[in-house]
MOPAC internal coordinates of N, CA, C and O (Angstrom, degrees):
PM7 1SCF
backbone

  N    0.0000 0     0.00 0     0.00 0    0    0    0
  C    1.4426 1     0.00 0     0.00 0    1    0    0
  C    1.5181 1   111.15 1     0.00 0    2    1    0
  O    1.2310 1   124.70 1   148.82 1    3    2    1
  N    1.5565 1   108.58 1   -31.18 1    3    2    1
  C    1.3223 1    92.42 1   173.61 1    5    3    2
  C    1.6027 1   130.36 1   -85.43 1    6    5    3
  O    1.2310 1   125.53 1   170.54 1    7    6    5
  N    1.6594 1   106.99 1    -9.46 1    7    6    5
  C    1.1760 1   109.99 1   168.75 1    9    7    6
  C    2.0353 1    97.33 1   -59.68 1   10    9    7
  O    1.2310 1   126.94 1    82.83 1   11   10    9
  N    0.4710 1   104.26 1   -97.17 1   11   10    9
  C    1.3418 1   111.66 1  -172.56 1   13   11   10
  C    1.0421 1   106.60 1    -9.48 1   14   13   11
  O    1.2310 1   107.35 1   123.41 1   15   14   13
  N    1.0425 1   141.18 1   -56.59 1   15   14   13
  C    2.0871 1   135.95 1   153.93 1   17   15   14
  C    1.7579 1   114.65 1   -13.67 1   18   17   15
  O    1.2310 1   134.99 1   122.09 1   19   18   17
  N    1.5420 1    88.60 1   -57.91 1   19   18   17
  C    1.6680 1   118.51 1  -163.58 1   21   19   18
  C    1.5036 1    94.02 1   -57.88 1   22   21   19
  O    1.2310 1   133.39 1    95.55 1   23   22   21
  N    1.2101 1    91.72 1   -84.45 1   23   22   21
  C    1.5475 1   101.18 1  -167.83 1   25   23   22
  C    1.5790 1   114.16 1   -73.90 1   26   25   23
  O    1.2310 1   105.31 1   140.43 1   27   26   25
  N    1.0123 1   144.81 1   -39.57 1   27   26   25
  C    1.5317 1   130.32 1  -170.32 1   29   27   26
  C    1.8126 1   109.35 1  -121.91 1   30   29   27
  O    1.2310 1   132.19 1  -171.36 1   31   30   29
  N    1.4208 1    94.06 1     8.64 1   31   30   29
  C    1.9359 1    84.32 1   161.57 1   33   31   30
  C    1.6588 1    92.66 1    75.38 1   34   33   31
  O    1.2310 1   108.68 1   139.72 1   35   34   33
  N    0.5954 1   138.78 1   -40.28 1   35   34   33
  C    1.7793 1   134.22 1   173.84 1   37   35   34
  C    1.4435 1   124.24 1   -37.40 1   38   37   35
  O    1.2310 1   115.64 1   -82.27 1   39   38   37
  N    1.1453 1   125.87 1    97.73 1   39   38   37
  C    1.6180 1   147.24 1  -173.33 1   41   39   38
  C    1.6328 1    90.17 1   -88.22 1   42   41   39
  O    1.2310 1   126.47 1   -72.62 1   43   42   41
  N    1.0982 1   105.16 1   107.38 1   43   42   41
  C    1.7302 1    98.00 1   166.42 1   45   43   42
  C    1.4747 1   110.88 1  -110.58 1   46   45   43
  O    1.2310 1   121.17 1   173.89 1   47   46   45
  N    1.5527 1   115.37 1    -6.11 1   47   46   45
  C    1.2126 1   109.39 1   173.59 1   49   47   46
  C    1.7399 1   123.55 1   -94.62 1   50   49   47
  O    1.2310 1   124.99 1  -159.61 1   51   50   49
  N    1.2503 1   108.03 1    20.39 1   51   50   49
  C    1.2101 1   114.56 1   158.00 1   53   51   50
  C    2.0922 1   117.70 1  -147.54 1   54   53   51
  O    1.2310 1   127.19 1   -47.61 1   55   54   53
  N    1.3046 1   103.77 1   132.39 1   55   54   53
  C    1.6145 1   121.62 1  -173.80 1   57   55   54
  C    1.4602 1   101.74 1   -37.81 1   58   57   55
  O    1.2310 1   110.07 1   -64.31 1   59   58   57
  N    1.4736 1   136.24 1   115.69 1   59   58   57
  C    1.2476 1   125.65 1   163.98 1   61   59   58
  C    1.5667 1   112.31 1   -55.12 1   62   61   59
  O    1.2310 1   116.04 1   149.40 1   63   62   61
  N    1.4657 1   125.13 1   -30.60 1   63   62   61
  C    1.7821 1   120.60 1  -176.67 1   65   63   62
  C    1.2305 1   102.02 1   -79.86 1   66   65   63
  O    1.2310 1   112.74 1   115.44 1   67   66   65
  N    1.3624 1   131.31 1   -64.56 1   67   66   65
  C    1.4171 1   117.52 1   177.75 1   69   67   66
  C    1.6039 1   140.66 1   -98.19 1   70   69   67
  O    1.2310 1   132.14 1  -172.37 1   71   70   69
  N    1.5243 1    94.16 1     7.63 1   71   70   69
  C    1.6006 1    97.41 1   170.49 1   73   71   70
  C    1.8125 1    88.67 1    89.51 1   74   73   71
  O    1.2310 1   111.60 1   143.87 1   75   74   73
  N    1.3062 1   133.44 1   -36.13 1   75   74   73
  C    1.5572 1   101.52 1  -160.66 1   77   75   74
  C    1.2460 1   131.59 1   -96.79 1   78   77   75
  O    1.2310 1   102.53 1    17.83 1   79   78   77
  N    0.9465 1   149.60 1  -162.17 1   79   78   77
  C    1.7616 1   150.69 1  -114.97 1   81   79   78
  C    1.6420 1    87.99 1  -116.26 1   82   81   79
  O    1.2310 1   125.93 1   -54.86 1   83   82   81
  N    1.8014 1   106.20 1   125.14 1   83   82   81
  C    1.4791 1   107.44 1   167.61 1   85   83   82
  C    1.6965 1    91.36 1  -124.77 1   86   85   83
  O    1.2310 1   131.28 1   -19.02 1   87   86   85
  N    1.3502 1    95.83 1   160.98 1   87   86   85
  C    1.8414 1    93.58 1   156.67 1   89   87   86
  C    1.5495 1    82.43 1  -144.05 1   90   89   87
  O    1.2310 1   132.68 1   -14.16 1   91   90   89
  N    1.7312 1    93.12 1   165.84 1   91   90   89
  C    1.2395 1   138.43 1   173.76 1   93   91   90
  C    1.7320 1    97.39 1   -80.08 1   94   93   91
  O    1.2310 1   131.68 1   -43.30 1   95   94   93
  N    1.4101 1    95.06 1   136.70 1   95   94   93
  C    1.4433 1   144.36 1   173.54 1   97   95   94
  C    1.3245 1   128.84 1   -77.07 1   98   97   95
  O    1.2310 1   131.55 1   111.20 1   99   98   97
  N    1.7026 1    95.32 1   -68.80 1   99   98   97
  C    1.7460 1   103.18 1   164.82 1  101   99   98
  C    1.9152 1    89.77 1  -160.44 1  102  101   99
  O    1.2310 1   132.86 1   -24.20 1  103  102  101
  N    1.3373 1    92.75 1   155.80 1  103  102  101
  C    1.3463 1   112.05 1   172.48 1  105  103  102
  C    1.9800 1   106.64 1   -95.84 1  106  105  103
  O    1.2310 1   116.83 1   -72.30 1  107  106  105
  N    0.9387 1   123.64 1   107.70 1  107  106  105
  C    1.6650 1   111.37 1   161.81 1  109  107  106
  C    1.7470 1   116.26 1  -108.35 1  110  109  107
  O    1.2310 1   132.75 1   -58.83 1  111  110  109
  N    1.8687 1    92.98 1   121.17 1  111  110  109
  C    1.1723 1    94.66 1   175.55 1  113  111  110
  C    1.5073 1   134.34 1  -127.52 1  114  113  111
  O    1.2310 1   134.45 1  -170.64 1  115  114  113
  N    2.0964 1    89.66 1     9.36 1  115  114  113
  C    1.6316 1    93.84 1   153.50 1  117  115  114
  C    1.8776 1   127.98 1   -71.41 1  118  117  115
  O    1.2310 1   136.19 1   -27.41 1  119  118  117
  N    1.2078 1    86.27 1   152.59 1  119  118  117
  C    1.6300 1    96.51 1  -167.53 1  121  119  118
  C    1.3405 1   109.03 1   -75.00 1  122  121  119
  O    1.2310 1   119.21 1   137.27 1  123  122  121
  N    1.3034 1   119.12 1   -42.73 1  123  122  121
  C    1.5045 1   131.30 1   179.09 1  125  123  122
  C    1.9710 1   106.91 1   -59.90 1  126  125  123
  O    1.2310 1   136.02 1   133.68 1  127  126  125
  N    1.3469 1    86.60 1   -46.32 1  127  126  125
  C    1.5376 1    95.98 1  -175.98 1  129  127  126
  C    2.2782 1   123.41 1   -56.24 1  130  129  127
  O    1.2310 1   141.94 1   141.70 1  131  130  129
  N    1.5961 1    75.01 1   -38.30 1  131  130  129
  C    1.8281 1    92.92 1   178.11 1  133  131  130
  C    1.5769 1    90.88 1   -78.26 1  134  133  131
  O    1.2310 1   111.58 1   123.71 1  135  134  133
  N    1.1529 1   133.47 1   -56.29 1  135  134  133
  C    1.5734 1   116.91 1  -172.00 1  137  135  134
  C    1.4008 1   143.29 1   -42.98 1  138  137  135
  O    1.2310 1   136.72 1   147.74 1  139  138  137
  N    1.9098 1    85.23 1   -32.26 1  139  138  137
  C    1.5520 1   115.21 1   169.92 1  141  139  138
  C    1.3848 1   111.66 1   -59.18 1  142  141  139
  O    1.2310 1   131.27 1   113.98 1  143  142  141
  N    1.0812 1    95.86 1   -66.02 1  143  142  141
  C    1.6202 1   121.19 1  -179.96 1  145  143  142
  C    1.7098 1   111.56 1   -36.71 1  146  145  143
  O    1.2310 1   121.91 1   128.36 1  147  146  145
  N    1.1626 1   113.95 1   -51.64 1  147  146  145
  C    1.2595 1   153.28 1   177.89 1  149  147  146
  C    1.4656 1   116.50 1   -40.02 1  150  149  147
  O    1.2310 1   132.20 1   114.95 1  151  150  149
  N    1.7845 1    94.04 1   -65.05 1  151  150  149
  C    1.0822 1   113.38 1   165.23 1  153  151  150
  C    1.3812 1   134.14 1   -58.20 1  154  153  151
  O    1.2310 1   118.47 1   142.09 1  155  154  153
  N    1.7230 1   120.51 1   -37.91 1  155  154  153
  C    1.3098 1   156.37 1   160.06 1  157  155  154
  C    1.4329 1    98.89 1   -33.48 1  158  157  155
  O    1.2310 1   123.65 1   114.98 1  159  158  157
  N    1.0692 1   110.61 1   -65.02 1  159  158  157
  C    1.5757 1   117.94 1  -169.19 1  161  159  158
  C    1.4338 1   115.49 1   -74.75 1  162  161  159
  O    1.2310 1   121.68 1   117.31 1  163  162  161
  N    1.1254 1   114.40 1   -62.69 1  163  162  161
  C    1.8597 1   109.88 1   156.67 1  165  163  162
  C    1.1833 1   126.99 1   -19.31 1  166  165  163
  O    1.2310 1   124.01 1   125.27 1  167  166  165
  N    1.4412 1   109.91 1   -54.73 1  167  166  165
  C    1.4238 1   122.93 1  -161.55 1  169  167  166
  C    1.9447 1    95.37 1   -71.35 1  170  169  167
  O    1.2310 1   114.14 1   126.88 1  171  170  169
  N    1.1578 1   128.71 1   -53.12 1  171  170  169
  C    1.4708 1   150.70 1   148.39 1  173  171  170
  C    1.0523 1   113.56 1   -21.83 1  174  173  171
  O    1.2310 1   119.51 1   109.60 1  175  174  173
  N    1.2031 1   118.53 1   -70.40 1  175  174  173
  C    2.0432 1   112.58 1   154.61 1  177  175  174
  C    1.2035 1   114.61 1   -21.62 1  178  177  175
  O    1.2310 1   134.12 1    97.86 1  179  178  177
  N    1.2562 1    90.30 1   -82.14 1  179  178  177
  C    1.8712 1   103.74 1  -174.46 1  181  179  178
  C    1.2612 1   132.50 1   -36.76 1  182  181  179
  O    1.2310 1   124.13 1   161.43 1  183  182  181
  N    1.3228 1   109.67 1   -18.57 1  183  182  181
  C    1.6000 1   129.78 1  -140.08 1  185  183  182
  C    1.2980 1    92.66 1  -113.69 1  186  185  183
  O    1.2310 1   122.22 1   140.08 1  187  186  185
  N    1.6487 1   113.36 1   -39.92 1  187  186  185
  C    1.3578 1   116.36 1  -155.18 1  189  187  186
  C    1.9124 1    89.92 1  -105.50 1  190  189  187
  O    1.2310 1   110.40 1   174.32 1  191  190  189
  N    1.1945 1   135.65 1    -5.68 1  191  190  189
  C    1.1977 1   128.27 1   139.66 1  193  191  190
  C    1.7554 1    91.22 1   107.62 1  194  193  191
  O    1.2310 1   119.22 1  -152.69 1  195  194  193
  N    1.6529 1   119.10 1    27.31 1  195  194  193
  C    1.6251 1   117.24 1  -162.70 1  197  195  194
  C    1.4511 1   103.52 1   -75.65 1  198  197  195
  O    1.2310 1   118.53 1  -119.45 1  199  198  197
  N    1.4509 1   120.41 1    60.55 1  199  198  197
  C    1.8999 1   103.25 1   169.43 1  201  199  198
  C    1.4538 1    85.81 1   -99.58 1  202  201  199
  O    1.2310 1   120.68 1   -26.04 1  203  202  201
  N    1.1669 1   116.31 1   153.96 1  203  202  201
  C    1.3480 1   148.50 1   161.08 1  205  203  202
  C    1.0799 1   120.64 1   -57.59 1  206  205  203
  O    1.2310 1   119.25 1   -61.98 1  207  206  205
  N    1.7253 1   119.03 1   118.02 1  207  206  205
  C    1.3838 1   129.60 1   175.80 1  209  207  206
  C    1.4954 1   119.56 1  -119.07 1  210  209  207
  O    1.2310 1   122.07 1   -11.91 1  211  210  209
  N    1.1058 1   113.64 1   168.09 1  211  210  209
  C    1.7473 1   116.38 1   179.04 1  213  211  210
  C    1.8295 1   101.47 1   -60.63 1  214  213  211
  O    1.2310 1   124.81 1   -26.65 1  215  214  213
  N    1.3463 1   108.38 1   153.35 1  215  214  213
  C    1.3536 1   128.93 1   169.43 1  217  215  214
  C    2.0709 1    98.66 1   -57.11 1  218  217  215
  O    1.2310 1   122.61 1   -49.92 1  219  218  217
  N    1.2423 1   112.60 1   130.08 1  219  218  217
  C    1.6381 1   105.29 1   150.11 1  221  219  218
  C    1.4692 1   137.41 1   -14.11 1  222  221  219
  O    1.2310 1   110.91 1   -47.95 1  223  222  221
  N    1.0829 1   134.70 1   132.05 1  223  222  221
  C    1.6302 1   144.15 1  -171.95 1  225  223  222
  C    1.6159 1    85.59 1   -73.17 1  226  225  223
  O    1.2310 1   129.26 1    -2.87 1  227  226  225
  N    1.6995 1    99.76 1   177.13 1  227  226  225
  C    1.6159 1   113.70 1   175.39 1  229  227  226
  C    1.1640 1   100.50 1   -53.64 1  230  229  227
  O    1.2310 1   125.02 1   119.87 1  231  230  229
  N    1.4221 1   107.97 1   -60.13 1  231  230  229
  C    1.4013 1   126.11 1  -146.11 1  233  231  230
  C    1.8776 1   117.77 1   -75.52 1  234  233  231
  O    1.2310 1   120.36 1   174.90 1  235  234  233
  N    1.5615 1   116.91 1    -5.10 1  235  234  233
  C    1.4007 1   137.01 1  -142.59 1  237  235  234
  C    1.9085 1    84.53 1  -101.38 1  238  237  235
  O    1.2310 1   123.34 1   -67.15 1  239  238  237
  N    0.9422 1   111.20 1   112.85 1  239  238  237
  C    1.7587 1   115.37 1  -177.50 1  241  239  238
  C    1.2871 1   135.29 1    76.47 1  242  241  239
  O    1.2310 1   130.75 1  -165.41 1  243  242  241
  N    1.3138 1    96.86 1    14.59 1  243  242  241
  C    1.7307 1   113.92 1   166.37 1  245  243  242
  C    1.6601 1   123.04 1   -95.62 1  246  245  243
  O    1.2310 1   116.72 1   -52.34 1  247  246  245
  N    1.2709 1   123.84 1   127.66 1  247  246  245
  C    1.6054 1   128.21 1  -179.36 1  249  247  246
  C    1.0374 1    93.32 1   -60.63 1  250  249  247
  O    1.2310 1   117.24 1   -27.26 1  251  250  249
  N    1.2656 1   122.85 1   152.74 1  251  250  249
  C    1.2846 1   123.96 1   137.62 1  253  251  250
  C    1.8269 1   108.69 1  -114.95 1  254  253  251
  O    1.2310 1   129.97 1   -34.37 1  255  254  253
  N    1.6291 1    98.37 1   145.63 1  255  254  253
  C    1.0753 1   108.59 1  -162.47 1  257  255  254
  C    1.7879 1   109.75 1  -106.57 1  258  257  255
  O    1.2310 1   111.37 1   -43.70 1  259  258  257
  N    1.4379 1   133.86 1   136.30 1  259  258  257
  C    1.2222 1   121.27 1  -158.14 1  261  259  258
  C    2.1209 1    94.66 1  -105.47 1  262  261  259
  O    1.2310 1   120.10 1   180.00 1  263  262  261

């Protein structure tokens, strides 16, 4: 964790949005292990269909009342 201070300026022990107190969980620093992982999540993207669309029209979730 403190490499990561050192070299790339990265504070992980405090929230960049609110300033407050995080700690670390686990460190992973096999290579095989992050790829997996890696992979896990990709595959989950994909799956779950996350490309990016426009925000809702005016009209997109409003009742209308008779």
């Amino acid at each position: 964790m403190q490499r990561l201070r050192r070299v790339f300026a990265i504070y992980i022990e405090t929230c960049p949005d609110c300033g407050g107190t995080l700690r670390v969980i686990a460190c992973i620093e096999d290579a095989l292990l992050i790829a997996k992982i890696l992979g896990h999540v990709r595959q989950r993207d994909e799956q779950e269909g996350s490309a990016a669309r426009a925000p809702p029209g005016p009209a997109e979730g409003l009742l209308k009342l008779v």
